[in-house]
N, C-alpha and C positions, 0 to 999 in steps of 0.2 A: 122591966126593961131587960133585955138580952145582951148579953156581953159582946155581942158585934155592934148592936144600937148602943151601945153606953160609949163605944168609937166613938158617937158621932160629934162628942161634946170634949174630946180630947184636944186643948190646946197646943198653940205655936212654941214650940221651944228654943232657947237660949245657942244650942251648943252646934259646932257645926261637923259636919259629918266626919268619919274618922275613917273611912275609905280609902285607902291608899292605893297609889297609881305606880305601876313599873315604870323604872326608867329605861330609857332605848341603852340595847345592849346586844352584844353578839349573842344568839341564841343558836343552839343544834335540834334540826327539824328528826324526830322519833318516830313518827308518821303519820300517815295522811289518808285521808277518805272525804269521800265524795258523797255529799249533802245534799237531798233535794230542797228546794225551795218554794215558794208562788209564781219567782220569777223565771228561775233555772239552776241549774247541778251547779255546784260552787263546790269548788276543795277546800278542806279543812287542815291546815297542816297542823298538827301536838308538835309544842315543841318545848325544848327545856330550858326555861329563863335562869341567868345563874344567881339571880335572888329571893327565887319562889323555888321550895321544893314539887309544887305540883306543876302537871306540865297544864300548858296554857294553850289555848285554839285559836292562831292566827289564820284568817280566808281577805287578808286587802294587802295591796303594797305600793307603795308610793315609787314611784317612775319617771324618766324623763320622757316626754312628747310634745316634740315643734317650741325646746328650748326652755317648757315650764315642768315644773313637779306636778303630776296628776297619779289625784288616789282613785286604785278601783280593784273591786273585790279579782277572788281571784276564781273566776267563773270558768266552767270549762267549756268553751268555745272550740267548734270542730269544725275544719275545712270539711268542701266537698266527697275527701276523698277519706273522711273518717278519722284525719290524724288533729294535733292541737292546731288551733289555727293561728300561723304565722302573726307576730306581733301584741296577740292579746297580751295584758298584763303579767296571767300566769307565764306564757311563754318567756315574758322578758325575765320575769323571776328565775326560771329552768336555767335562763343563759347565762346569767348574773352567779349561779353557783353551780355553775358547770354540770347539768344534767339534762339527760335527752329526755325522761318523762320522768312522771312524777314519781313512780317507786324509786328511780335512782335517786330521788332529792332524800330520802331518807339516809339520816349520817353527816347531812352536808351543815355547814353553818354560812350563816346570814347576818351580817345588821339589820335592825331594827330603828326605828324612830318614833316620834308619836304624830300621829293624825288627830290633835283634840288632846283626848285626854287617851286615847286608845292607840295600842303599841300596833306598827304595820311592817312588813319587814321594807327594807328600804333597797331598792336593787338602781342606784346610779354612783 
């Protein structure tokens, strides 16, 4: 038997995962790049958690729209005329730390929160 087939007979264990989760915290965005997807290009911002020395890749942010919190990644969505398009998520994030595009957001700092168990930066 092969030691990938000798997996197959590996039992359920006792212990529970040792995984730990960031807490929501002001982070400073180091910078950012642009991801393709299946779906579409989504920015990727690195940014510096101040209880992880490596930097971490936040792309969702939690927002207000019509009075509720809604999470949505941070897709780069482009008007007609080639620029970001008014309102997306990313946009509201730009507004929320004072930057007209996305190279300015690098240097900027943001709250965070969690979506889940996944840290999102939080722009309300």
């Amino acid at each position: 038997m092969t030691d990938t087939q000798a997996e197959l007979n590996i039992g359920i264990g006792n212990l529970e995962s040792e995984k730990t989760f960031l807490k929501p915290a002001k982070v400073k965005i180091v910078s950012a790049k642009i991801e393709d997807t299946k779906k579409a290009k989504k920015v990727v911002f690195w940014v510096q958690h101040p209880d992880k020395p490596e930097q971490i890749g936040l792309s969702s942010i939690a927002y207000l729209q019509e009075r509720s919190v809604k999470v949505s990644g941070t897709w780069l969505n482009l008007d007609k005329e080639g620029k970001l398009q008014k309102g997306s998520a990313l946009v509201v994030l730009l507004q929320k730390i004072g930057a007209n595009t996305i190279q300015e957001a690098v240097g900027k700092e943001c709250e965070t929160e969690l979506d889940g168990q996944y840290l999102v930066f939080k722009a309300y």
